[in-house]
TIFI-29010 format. One record per residue (C-alpha): z negated, y negated, x; residue in three letters. Coordinates in steps of 0.1 Angstrom, whole numbers, plus 5000, padded with zeros to 4 digits. Example, Ala and Ser with C-alpha at 12.3 -4.5 7.8 and 13.67 -1.06 7.14 Angstrom:
TIFI-29010
z / y / x / rest
4922 / 5045 / 5123 / ALA .
4929 / 5011 / 5137 / SER .
//
This chain:
TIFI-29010
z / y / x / rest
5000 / 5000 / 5000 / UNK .
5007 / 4968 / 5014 / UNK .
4983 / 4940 / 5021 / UNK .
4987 / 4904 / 5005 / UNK .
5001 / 4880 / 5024 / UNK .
4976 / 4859 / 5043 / UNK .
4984 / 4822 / 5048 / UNK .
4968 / 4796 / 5072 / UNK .
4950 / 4766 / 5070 / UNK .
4979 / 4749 / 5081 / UNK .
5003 / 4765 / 5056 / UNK .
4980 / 4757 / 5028 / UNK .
4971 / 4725 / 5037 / UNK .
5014 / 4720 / 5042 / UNK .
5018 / 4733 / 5004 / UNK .
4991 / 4710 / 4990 / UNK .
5003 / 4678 / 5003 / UNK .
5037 / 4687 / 4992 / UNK .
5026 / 4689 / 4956 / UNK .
5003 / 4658 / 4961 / UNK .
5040 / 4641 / 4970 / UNK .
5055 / 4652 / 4938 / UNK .
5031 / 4645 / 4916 / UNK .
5025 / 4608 / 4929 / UNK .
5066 / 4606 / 4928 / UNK .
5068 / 4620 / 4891 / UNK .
5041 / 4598 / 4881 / UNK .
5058 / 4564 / 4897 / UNK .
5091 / 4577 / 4877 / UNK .
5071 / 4578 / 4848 / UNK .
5054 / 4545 / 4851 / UNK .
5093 / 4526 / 4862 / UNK .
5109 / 4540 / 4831 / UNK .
5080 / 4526 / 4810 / UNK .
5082 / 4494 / 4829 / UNK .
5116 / 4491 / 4823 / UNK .
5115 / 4495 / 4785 / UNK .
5090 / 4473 / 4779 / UNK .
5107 / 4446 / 4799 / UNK .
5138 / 4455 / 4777 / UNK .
5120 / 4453 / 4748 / UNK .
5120 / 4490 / 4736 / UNK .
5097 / 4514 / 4731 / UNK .
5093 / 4545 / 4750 / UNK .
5099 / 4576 / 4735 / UNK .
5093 / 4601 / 4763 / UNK .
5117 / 4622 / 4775 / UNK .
5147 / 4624 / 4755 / UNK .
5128 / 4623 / 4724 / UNK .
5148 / 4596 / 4709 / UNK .
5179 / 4618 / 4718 / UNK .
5164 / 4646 / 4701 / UNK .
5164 / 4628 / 4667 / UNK .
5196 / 4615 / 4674 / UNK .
5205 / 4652 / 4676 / UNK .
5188 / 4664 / 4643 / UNK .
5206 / 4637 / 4628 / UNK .
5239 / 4651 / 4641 / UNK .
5232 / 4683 / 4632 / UNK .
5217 / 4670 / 4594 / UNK .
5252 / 4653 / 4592 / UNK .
5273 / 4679 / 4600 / UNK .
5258 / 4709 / 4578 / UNK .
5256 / 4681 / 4548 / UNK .
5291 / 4669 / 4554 / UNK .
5306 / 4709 / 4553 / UNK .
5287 / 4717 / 4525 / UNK .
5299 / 4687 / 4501 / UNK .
5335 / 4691 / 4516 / UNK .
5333 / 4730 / 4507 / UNK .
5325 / 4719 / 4471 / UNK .
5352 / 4692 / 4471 / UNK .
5376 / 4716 / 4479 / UNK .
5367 / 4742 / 4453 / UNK .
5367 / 4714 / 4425 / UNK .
5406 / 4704 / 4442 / UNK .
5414 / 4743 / 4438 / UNK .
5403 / 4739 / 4405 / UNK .
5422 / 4713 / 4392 / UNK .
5451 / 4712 / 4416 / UNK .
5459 / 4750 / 4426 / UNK .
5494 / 4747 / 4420 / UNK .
5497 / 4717 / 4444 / UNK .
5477 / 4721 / 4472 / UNK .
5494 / 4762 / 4473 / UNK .
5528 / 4742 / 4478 / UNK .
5514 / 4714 / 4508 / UNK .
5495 / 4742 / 4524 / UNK .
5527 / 4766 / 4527 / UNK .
5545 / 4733 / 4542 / UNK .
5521 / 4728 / 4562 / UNK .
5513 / 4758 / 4576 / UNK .
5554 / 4758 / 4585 / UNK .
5550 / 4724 / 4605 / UNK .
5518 / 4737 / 4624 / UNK .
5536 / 4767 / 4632 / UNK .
5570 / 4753 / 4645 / UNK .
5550 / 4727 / 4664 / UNK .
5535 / 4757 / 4682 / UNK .
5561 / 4776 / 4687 / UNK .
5575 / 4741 / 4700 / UNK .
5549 / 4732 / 4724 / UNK .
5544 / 4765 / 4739 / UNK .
5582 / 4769 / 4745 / UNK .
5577 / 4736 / 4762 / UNK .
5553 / 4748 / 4785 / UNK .
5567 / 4781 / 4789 / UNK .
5545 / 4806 / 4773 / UNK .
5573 / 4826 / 4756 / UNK .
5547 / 4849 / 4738 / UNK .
5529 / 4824 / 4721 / UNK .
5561 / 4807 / 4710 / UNK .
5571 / 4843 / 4694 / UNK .
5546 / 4850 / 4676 / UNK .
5542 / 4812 / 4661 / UNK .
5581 / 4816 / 4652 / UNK .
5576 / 4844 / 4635 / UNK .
5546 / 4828 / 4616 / UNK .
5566 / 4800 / 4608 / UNK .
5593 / 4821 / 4595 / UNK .
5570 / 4843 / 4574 / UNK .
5557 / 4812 / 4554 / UNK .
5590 / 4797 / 4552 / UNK .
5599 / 4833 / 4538 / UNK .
5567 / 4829 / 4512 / UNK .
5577 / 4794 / 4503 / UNK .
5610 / 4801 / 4492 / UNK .
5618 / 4839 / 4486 / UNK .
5590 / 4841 / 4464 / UNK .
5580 / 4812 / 4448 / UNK .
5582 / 4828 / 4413 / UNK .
5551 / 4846 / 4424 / UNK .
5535 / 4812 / 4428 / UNK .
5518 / 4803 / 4396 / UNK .
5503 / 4840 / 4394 / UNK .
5487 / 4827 / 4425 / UNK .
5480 / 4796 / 4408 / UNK .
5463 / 4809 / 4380 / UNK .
5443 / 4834 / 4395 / UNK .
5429 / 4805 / 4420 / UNK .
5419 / 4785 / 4392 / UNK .
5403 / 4816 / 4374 / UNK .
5386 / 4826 / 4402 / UNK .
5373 / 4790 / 4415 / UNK .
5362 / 4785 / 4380 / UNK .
5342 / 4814 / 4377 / UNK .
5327 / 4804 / 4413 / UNK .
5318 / 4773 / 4401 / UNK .
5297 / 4789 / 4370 / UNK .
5283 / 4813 / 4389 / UNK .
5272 / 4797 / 4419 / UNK .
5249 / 4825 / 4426 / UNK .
5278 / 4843 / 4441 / UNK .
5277 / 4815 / 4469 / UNK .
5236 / 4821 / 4472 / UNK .
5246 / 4860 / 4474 / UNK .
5273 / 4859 / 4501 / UNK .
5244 / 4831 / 4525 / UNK .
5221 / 4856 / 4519 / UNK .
5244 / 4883 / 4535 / UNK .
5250 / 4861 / 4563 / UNK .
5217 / 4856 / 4569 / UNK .
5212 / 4895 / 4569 / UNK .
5237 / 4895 / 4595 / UNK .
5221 / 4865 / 4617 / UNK .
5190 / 4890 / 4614 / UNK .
5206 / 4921 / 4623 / UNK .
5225 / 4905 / 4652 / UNK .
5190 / 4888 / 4667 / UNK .
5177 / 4925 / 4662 / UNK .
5201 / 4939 / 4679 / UNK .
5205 / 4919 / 4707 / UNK .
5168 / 4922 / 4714 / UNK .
5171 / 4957 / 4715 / UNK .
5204 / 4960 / 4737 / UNK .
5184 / 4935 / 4763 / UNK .
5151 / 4961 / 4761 / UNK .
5173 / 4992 / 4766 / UNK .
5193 / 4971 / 4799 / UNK .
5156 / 4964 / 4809 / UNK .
5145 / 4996 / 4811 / UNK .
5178 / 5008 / 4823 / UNK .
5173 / 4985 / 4856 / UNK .
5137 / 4995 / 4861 / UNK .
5150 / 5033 / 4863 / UNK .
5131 / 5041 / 4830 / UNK .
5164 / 5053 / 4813 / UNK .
5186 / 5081 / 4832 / UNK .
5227 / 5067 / 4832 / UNK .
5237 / 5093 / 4808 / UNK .
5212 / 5086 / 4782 / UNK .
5216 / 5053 / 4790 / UNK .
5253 / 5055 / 4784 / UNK .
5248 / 5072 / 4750 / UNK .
5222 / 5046 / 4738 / UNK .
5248 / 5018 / 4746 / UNK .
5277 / 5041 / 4723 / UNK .
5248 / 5042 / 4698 / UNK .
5242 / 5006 / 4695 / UNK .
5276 / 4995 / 4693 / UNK .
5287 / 5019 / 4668 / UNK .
5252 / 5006 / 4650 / UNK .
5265 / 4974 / 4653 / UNK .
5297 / 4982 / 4641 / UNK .
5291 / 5002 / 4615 / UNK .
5261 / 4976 / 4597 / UNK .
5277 / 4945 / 4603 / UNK .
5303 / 4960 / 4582 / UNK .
5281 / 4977 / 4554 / UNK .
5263 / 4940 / 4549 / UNK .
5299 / 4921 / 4550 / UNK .
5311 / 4950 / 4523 / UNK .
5279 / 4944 / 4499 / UNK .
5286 / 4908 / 4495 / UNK .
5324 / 4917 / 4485 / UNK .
5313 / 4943 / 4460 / UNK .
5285 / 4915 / 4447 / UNK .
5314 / 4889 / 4444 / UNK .
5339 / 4916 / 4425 / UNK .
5309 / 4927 / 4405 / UNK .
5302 / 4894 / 4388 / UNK .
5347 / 4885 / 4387 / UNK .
5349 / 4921 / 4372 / UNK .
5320 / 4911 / 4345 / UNK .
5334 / 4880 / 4336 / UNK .
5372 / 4897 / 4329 / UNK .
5360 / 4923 / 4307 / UNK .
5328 / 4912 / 4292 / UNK .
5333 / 4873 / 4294 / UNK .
5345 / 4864 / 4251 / UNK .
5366 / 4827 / 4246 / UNK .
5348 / 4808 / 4221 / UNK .
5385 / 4794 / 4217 / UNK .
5375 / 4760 / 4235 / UNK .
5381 / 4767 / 4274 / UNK .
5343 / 4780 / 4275 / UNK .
5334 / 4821 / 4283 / UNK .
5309 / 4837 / 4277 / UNK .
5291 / 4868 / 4296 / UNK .
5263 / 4886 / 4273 / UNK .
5247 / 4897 / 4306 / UNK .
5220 / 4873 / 4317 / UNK .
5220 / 4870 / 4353 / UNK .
5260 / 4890 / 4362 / UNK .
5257 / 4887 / 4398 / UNK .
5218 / 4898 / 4405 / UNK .
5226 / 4931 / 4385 / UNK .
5260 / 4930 / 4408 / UNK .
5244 / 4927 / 4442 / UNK .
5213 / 4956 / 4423 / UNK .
5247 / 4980 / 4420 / UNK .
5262 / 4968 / 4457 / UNK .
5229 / 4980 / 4472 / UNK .
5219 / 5014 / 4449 / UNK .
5250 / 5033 / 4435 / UNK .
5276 / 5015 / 4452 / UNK .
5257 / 5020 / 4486 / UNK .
5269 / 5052 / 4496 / UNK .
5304 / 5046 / 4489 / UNK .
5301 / 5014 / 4507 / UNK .
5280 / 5033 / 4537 / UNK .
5314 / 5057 / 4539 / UNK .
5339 / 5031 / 4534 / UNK .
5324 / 5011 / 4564 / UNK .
5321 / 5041 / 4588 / UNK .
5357 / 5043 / 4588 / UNK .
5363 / 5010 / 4596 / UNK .
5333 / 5012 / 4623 / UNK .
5355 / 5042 / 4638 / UNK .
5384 / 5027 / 4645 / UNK .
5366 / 5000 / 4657 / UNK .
5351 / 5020 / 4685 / UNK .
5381 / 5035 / 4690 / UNK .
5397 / 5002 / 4697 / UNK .
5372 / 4991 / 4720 / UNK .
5370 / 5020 / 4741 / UNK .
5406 / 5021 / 4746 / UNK .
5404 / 4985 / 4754 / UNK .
5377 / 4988 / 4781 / UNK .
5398 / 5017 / 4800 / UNK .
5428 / 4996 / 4800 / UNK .
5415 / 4979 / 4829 / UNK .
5420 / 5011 / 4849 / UNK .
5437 / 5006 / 4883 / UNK .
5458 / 5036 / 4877 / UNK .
5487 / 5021 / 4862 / UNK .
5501 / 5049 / 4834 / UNK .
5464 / 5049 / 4826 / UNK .
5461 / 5014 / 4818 / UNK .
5492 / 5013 / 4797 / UNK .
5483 / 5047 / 4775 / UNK .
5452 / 5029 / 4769 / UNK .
5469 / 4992 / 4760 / UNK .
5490 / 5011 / 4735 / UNK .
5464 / 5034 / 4720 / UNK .
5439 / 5000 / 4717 / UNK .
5470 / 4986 / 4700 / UNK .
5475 / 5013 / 4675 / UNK .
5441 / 5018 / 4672 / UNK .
5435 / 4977 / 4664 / UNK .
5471 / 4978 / 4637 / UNK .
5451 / 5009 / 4618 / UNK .
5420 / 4995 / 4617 / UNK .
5433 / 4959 / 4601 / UNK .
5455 / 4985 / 4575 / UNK .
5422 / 5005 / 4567 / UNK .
5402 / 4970 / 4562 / UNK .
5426 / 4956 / 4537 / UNK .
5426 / 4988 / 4521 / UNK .
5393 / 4985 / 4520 / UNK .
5394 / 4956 / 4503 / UNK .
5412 / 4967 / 4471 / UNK .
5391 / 5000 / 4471 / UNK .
5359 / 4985 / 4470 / UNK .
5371 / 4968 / 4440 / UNK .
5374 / 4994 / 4423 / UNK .
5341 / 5006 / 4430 / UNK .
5323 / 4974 / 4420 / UNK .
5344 / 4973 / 4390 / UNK .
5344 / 5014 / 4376 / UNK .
5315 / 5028 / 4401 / UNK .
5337 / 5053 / 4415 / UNK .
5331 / 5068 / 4446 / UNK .
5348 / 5060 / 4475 / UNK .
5373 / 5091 / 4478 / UNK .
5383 / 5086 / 4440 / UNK .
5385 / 5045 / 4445 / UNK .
5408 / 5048 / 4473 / UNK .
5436 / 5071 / 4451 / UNK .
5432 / 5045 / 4426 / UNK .
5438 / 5021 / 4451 / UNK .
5467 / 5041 / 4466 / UNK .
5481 / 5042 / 4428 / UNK .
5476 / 5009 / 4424 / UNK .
5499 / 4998 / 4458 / UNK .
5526 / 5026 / 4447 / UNK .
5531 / 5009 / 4414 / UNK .
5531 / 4972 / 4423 / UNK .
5540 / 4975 / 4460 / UNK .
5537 / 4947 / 4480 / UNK .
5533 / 4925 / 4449 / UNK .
5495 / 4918 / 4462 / UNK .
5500 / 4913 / 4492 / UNK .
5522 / 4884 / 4488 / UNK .
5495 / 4874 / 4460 / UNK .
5470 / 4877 / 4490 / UNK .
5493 / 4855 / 4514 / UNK .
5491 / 4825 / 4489 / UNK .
5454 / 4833 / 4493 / UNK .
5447 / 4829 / 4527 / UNK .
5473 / 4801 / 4535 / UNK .
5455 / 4782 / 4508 / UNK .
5419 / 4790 / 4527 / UNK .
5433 / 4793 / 4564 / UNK .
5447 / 4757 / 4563 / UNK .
5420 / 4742 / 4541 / UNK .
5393 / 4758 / 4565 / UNK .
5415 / 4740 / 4594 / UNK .
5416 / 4707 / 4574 / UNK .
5376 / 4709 / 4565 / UNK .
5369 / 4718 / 4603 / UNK .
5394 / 4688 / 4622 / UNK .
5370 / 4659 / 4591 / UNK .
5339 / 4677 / 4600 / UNK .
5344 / 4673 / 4641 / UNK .
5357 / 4642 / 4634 / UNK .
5327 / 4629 / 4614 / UNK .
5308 / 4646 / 4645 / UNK .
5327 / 4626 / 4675 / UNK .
5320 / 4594 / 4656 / UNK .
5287 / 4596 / 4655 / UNK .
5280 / 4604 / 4686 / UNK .
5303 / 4580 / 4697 / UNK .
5285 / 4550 / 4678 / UNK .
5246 / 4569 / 4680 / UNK .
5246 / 4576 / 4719 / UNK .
5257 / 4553 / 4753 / UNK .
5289 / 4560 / 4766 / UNK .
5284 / 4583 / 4796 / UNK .
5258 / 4604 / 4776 / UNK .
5288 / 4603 / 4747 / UNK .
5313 / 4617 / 4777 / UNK .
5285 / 4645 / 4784 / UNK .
5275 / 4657 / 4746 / UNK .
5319 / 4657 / 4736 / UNK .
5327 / 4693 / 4740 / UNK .
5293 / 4702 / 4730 / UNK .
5297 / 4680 / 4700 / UNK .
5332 / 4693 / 4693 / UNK .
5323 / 4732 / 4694 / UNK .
5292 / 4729 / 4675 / UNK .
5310 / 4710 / 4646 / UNK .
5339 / 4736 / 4642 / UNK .
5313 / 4762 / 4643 / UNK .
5292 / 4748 / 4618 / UNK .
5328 / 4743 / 4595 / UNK .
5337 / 4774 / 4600 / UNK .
5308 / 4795 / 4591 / UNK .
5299 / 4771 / 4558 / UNK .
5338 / 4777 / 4549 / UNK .
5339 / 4817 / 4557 / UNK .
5312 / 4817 / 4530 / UNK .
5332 / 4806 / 4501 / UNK .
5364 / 4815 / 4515 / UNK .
5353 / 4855 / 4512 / UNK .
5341 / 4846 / 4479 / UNK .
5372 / 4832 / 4465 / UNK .
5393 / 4863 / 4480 / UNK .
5369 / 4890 / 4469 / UNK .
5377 / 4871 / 4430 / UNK .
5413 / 4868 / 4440 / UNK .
5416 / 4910 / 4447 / UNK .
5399 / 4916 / 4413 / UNK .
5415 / 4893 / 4392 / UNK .
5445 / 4910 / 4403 / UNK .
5433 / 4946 / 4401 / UNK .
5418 / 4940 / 4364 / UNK .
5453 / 4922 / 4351 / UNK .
5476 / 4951 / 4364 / UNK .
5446 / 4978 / 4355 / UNK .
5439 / 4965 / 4319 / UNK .
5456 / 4937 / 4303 / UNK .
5444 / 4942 / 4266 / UNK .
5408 / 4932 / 4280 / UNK .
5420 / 4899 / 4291 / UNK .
5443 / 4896 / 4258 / UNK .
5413 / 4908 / 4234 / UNK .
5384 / 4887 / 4252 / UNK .
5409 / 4857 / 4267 / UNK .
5438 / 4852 / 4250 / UNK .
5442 / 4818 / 4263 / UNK .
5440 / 4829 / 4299 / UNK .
5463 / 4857 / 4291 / UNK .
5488 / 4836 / 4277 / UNK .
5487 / 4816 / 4311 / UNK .
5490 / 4847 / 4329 / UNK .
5519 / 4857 / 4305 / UNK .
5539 / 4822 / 4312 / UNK .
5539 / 4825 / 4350 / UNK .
5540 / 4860 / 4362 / UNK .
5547 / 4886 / 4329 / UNK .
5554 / 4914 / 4350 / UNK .
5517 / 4922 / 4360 / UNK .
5508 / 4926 / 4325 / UNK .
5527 / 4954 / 4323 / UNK .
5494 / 4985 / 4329 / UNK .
5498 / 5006 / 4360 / UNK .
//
């Protein structure tokens, strides 16, 4: 056993004068800075605690500003579905082509194919099947309309991500206990390696089960208000349930579970699949690396296939409580009969939310930049910028992802009820299914 290390009189006496120094230096520094407010006429705050307020009230601004922009834009889809689907299509073309424009400039020829090809979808959408367009517009206004009554949907899907803020603090503190122990040789490397293949696929697999209740919650309370919700005859429906989304989300998390629980390990699979393939693709040997690019690829195109499967098969879950295997032949049915009639519905869908999550994001960091601009002195302005910038998008983009999976879990149900049962919507909202009947007739037509 080894002996503490023994210091002399000299070394000690060395150490104590040096922390005599700073002291006496950090105390003069103290006592300028007061000084120097006081001859300014200022009070002193100590250390950056004026800047910390300044902060909160950045922070205050840009959570407040997100959420009452969110709600703006559900009231515009409301009202104005029709037009904002046609000025986000055009401008989803224009953002594209200027892409593709400037990265051609700069020479990155991938990036300039893939926004081409972008552009040229949504310049396909705009015009090749714009008779689809006021199905899309209808649904929207359905669907933001019943998001408005029901605002508990909203209250549902932040309490999901909330669950998954949790689960990911959880997890993390777990991953940094198990690399803890694995550096202090309390872990072997092949347990070790199986722990970290556990935790992954953990975190793969729950993320996903949590992001999968709060879509079978939102189709839950769409799918009560299409076949339960009666027209009194004056724009106003009715759902003889008291609280439709709480008994929702009490089906999402009992009888739906296990369905949900299967459902989400097949997405978790290929999503392990995808990342292992991805981490050998850095393998020096070079047919290696290549088999394992390509498999990472496939692996990555039939996991995005399975989740948007998902999607639609969930739905029928939350709306008939099937299990999972019986849901997905419905589902399979379902894209048989109408082929890629929903997906194009879906396309409307996310342009509408992509580009008004973009538009949201650019007033949100722009509302951030200012203040800082006018709360803070120049040079500390230049230092908090990027901070400033990141931390706004963020906060846009998470507020936005909240009612943006809300709106497309109604979008996917509306459709799935209309093409599964029409006469519900004609014997419980014949207004609503003569709008329905006016712009797309087709989908009334029962699979």
């Amino acid at each position: 056993m080894s002996s503490p290390p023994v210091y002399s009189n000299v070394q000690l006496s060395y150490t104590a004068q040096s922390q005599q120094d700073f002291l006496t230096k950090k105390e003069e520094s103290v006592s300028n800075a007061v000084n120097n407010s006081s001859a300014n006429g200022n009070a002193y705050y100590g250390p950056d605690a004026h800047q910390s307020g300044l902060l909160a009230g950045y922070m205050i601004l840009i959570v407040f500003s997100g959420f009452m922009l969110c709600l703006g834009y559900l009231i515009a889809l409301q009202k104005f579905a029709g037009t904002i689907i046609h000025i986000t299509l055009v401008l989803a073309i224009l953002l594209y082509a200027a892409g593709a424009i400037a990265a051609a400039v700069y020479q990155i020829y991938t990036y300039t194919i893939v926004a081409a090809l972008l552009a040229a979808l949504n310049i396909y959408l705009f015009w090749a099947k714009r008779d689809k367009i006021p199905l899309a517009k209808v649904i929207l206004k359905t669907v933001t309309h019943v998001t408005g009554k029901y605002s508990g949907i909203i209250g549902f899907a932040v309490l999901g991500l909330l669950f998954q803020v949790i689960f990911a603090l959880w997890w993390g503190f777990t991953l940094t206990g198990l690399i803890i122990g694995a550096i202090n040789n309390q872990i072997s490397n092949g347990f070790f390696n199986f722990l970290i293949f556990y935790m992954v696929f953990m975190f793969y697999w729950v993320t996903q089960i949590i992001s999968n209740s709060v879509h079978l919650t939102s189709c839950g309370t769409f799918a009560s208000y299409y076949f339960l919700g009666v027209s009194d005859g004056h724009g106003n429906v009715n759902i003889p349930i008291q609280n439709p989304t709480a008994a929702s989300f009490k089906r999402a998390w009992t009888t739906s579970l296990g369905s949900n629980c299967f459902g989400s390990l097949l997405i978790a699979l290929f999503q392990m699949l995808h990342s292992s393939a991805r981490n050998r693709s850095g393998n020096s040997n070079s047919l290696g690396s290549l088999c394992s690019c390509c498999c990472a690829c496939l692996f990555a195109i039939f996991g995005d296939i399975l989740r948007y499967f998902n999607v639609y098969a969930f739905v029928q879950v939350a709306i008939y409580g099937k299990d999972y295997c019986t849901a997905a032949k419905s589902t399979l049915n379902l894209l048989r009969a109408r082929g890629i009639e929903p997906i194009i519905n879906d396309c409307f869908t996310h342009v509408v939310l992509n580009m008004g999550s973009l538009f949201i994001s650019a007033i949100i960091v722009g509302l951030g930049v200012l203040y800082m601009y006018l709360a803070f002195d120049y040079a500390l302005y230049q230092e908090l910028l990027p901070a400033a910038i990141i931390v706004g998008f963020f906060v846009s983009q998470v507020e936005f992802h909240v009612l943006g999976n809300v709106i497309r879990s109604g979008v996917a149900t509306s459709y799935v009820c209309m093409a599964e049962d029409p006469e519900a919507l004609r014997n419980t909202k014949p207004e609503l299914y003569e709008k329905v009947n006016q712009a797309y007739p087709q989908i009334l037509t029962p699979v």
